[in-house]
N, C-alpha and C positions, 0 to 999 in steps of 0.2 A: 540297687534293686530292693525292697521291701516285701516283708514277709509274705503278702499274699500273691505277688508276682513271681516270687520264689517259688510258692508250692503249686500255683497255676503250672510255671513252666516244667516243675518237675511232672504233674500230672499228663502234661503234655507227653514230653516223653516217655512214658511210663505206657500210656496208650500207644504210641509210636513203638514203641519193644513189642509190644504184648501185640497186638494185629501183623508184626513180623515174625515173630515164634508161630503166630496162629498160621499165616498164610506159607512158613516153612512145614507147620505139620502135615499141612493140607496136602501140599507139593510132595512131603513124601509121602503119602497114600496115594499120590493119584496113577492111576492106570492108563495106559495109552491102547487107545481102540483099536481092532481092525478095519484097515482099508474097505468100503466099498465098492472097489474097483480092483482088477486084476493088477498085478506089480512082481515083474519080469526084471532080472539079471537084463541090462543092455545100457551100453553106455550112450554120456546125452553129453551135446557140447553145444556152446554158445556160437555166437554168427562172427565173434573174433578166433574161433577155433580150439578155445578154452575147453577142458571137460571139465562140465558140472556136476555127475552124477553117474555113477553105475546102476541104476535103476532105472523105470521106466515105465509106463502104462502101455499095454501095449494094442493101439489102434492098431485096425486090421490093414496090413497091406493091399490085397485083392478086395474087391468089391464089385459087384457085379455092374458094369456099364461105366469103371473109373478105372484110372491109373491112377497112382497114389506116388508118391514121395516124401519123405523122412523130412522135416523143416526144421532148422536148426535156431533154438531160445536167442531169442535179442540181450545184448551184452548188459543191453539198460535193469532191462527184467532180473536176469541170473545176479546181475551183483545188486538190486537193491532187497529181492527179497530173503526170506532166513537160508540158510546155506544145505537144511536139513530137505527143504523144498524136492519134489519129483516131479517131472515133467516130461509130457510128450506132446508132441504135435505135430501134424501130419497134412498134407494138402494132397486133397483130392479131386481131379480133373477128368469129365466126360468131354468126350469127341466134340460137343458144340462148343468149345471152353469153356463153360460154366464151372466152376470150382468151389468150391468147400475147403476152408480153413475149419479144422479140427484141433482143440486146446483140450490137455487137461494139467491144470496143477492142483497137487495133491501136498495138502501141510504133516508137518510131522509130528514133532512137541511144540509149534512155535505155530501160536495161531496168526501171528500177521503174514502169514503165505497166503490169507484167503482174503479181499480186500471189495469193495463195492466193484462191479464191471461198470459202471460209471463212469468213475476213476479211470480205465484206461481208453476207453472210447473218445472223451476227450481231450487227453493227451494226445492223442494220435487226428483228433484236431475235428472230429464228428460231434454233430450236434442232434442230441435226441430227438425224431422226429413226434414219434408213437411208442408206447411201452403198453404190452399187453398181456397177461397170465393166454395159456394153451396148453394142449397133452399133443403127445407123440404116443400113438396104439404101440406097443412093443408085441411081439407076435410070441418071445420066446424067452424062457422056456416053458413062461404060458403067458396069455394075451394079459394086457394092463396097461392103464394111462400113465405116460411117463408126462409129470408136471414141470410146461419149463416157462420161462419169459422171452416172450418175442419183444424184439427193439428194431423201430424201423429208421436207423439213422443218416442221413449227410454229410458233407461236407463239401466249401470251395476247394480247389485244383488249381495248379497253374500248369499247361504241359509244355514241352520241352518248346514249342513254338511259338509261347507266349499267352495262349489264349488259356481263359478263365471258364473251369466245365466243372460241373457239381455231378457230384458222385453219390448216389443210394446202395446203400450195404442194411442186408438184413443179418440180426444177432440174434442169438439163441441161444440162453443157458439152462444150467440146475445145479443143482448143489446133489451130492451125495454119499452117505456115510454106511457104515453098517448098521443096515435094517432103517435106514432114514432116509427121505427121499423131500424135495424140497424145491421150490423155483423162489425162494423170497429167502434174503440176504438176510434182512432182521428176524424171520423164524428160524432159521438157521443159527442164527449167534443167541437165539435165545434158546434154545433147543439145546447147544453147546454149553452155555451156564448153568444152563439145570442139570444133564447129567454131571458138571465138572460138582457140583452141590450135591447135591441126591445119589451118584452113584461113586462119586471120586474117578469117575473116566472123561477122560479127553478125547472124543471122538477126532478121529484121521476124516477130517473131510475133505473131499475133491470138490474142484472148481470145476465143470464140463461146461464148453462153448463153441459156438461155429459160427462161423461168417461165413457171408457170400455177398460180391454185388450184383447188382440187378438194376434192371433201368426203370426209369421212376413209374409206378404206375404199375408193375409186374412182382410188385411184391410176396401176392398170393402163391404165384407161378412159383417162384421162388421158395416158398417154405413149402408147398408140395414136395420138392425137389428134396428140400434138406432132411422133409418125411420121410420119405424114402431110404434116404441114406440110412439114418437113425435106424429103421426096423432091419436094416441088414447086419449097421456098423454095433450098435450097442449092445447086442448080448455076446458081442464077442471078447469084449474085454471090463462091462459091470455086471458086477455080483448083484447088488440088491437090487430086488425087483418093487415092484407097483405092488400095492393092497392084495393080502389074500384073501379069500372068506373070512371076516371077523374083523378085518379093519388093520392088522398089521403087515405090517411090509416083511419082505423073506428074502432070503438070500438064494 
């Protein structure tokens, strides 16, 4: 090796140190946010019967016009994402069957707990039909448009008889932090880099989502429905609310 490949690679490394010291100092100043969601003492176990967590979000049991039941994290889920991860989810069922699956996972220090909903829709084998920005009115503890993304997704079926039946499920999410509120994935991780820059904090953000399926053509019907839920079920376990006079979000 020759002298100027020698002080190239020393320069190399040199930069290599120096952007690790810098992003070690970083790391020790950085502050972890608080949660914009409620987070409750309650243990959470996987669908192999595994427990993943003593903590928990806590979605409302009761709701007016549903029984509800506790649904226990997919084994796939609990072990690929950070171990620091909280999660609750919930299914909720009116006397016609119509139902509501209820998600929230919430990251801790380990930003990849929060990942595109993309990613898991088609895994599970749905193909995006329609994707479209809307608010949910939230009534309490004062009126405000909650920003979420509708997705009107598909997928083929095979049922136990043989026959091929396509299936419509509407999705609905948001992102939410303390004092941040959000329906878009990339304002969200950009919104996370800047205060991780500007403030040295790591905002806790929540993933909130709901499914339901619907038959094709009744989609509307259907997000009315999961409206409803929303203005009963969300102010009972998120903090941050929608814009106040002046443009900031409040808890």
């Amino acid at each position: 090796m020759n002298r100027r490949a020698k002080l190239a690679a020393a320069a190399g490394l040199g930069v290599m140190l120096l952007t690790a010291l810098a992003l070690a100092h970083v790391q020790s100043l950085q502050r972890i946010g608080t949660p914009g969601v409620r987070v409750v003492p309650h243990e959470i176990y996987s669908d192999s019967g595994v427990l993943i967590g003593t903590n928990s979000i806590p979605l409302p049991e009761t709701l007016p016009g549903y029984t509800s039941r506790e649904a226990r994290i997919a084994k796939t889920v609990s072990d690929w994402l950070p171990k620091d991860t909280t999660f609750a989810q919930r299914i909720y069922e009116a006397p016609d069957k119509f139902w509501i699956q209820a998600n929230v996972v919430l990251m801790g220090t380990d930003r990849t707990s929060i990942h595109k909903p993309e990613y898991c829709l088609a895994g599970q084998g749905f193909r995006t039909r329609t994707t479209e920005r809307a608010t949910l009115r939230i009534n309490a503890p004062h009126p405000y448009d909650l920003p979420v993304m509708k997705m009107i997704v598909d997928r083929e079926i095979t049922t136990p008889e043989g026959r091929k039946v396509k299936q419509t499920g509407l999705y609905v999410f948001w992102f939410v932090a303390d004092g941040q509120l959000s329906a878009d994935h990339n304002q969200r991780m950009w919104w996370m880099a800047r205060d991780l820059v500007t403030r040295g904090l790591l905002q806790r953000w929540a993933y909130i989502s709901c499914f339901a399926y619907c038959a094709n053509g009744r989609e509307d019907e259907a997000f009315g429905r999961m409206r409803e839920w929303a203005v009963a079920a969300v102010p009972q376990f998120q903090l941050t609310t929608g814009p106040l006079q002046g443009g900031i979000a409040g808890r």
